[in-house]
C-alpha positions as CSV (number, residue, x, y, z in Angstrom):
1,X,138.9,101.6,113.2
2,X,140.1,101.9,116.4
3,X,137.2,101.0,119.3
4,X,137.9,103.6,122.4
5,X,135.8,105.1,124.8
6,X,134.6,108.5,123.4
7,X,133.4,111.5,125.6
8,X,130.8,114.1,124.3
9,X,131.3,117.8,123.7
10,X,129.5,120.4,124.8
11,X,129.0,121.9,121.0
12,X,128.3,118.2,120.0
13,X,125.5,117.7,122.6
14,X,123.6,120.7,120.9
15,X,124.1,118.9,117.5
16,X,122.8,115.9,118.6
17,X,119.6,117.4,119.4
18,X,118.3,117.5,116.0
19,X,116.6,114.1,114.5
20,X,119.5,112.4,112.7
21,X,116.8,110.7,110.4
22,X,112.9,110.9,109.7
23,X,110.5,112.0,112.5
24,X,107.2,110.4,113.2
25,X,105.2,111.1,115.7
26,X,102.7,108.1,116.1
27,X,103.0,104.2,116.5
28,X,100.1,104.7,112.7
29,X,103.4,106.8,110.7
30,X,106.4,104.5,112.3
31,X,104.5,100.9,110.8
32,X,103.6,102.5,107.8
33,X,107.0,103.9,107.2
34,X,108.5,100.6,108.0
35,X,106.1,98.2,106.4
36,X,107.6,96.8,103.2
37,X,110.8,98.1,104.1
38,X,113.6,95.0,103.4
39,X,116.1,95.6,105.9
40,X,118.9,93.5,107.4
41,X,118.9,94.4,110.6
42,X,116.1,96.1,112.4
43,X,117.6,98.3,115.9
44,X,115.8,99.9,118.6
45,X,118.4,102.4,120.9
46,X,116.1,103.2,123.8
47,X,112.8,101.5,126.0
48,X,110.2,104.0,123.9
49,X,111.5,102.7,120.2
50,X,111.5,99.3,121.7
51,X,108.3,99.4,123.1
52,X,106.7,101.0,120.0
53,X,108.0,98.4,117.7
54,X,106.7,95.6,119.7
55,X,103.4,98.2,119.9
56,X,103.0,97.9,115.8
57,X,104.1,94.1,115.8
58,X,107.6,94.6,114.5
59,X,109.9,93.3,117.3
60,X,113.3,94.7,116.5
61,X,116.2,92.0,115.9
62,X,118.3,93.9,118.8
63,X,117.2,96.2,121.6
64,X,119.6,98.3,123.4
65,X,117.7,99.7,126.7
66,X,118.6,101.2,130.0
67,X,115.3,100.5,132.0
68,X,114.7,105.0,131.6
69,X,112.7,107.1,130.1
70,X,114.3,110.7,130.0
71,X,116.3,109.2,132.8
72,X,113.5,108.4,135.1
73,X,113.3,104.6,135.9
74,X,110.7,102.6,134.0
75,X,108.9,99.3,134.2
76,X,111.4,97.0,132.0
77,X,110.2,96.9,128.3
78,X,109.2,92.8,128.2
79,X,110.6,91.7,125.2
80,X,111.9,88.2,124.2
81,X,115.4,87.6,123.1
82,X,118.1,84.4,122.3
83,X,120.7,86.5,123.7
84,X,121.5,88.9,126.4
85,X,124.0,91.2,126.6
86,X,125.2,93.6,129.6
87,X,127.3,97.2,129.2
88,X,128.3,99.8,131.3
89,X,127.5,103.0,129.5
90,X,127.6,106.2,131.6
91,X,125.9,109.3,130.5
92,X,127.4,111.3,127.7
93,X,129.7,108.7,126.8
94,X,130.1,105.7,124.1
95,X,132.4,103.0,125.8
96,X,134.5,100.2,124.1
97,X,132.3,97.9,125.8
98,X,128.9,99.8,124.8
99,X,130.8,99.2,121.5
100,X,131.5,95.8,121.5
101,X,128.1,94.7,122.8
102,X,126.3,96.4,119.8
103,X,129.1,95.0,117.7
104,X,127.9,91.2,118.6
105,X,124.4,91.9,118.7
106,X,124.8,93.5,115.2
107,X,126.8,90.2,114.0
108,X,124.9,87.9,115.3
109,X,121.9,85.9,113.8
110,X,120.0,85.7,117.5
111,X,117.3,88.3,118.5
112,X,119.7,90.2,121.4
113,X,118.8,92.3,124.1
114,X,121.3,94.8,125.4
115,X,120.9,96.3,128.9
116,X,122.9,99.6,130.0
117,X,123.8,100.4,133.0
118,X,123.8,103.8,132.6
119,X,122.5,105.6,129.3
120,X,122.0,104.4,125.8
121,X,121.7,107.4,124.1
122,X,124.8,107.9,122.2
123,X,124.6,104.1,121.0
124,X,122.6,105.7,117.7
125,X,126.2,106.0,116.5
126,X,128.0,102.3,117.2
127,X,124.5,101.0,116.1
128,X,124.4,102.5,112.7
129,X,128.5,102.5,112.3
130,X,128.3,98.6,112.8
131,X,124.6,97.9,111.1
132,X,125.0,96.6,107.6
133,X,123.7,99.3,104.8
134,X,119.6,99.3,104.7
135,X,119.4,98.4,108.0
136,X,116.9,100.7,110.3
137,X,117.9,102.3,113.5
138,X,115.6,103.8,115.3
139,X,115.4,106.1,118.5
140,X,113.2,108.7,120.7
141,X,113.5,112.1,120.3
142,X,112.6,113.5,123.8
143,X,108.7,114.8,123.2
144,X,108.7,114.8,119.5
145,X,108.6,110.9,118.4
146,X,110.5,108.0,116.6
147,X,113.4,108.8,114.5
148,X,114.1,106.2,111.8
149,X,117.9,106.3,110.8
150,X,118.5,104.1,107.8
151,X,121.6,103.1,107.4
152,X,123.2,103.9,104.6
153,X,127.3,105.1,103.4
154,X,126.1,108.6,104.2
155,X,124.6,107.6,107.3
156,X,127.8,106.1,108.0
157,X,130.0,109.3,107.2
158,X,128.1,111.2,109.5
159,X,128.1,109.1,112.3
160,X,131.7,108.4,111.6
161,X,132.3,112.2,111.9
162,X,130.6,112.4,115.0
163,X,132.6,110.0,116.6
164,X,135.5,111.6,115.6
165,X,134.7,115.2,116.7
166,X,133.9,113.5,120.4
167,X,136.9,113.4,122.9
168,X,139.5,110.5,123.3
169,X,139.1,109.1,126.9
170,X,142.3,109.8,128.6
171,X,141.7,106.0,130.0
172,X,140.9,103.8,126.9
């Protein structure tokens, strides 16, 4: 598959809204959902999922955070990693390089840390496109919870179908 920089749709935006996986609303649900769960690869897209893994003592493998909560600036999410990455990501956008970032953290053995400038949001989709199959995504749904995505061919398809329904970037 060819890696470009993607632009969201208005009609896409209000799809996206709806949890793309299971909703839990406390730190109690999200570890006992998670707890015995085998899983390659465990990712946290935003600084709430991050900071409620590290809450229930399940640091994720990679972190992709922007320093925001529901784009208000936040006191950085402390969280150790082997490897840090750094990607531009503006809002409503996936880039190649938002892309490529997840790509290596995803293929790599090392706990990584990947810090957006910009927004993370839409990073659901590279993250679960490039996440082996049983591997757990998980994100914030603005005032609701923690959605766990895991990653599975279907998981895939749909994400995979997003991605194609957003707009080519005139400048990838």
């Amino acid at each position: 598959m060819e890696i470009e920089d993607r632009i969201l749709t208005p009609k896409l935006r209000a799809e996206l809204k709806k949890p793309f996986g299971i909703l839990v609303e406390s730190v109690e649900k999200l570890k006992e959902q998670l707890e015995g769960e085998k899983k390659p690869k465990l990712i946290a897209v935003g600084d709430v999922a991050t900071e409620r893994m590290m809450k229930i003592g399940l640091p994720p493998d990679i972190c992709i955070i922007d320093h925001r909560v529901m784009r208000k600036p936040i006191k950085p999410v402390l969280i150790e990693a082997e490897q840090i990455l750094y990607t531009s990501n503006p809002p409503g956008i996936i880039t190649k390089g938002a892309w490529l970032a997840i790509e290596k953290g995803v293929t790599s053995n090392k706990k990584t840390k990947i810090e957006v400038d910009g927004e993370e949001d839409l990073l659901v989709i590279p993250a679960v496109l490039t996440a082996p199959e049983n591997s757990i995504v998980l994100y914030g749904q603005p005032n609701q919870g923690i959605v766990i995505v895991k990653v599975t061919k279907q998981k895939k398809r749909e994400c995979q179908k997003i991605l194609e329904a957003m707009e080519r970037s005139k400048k990838s």
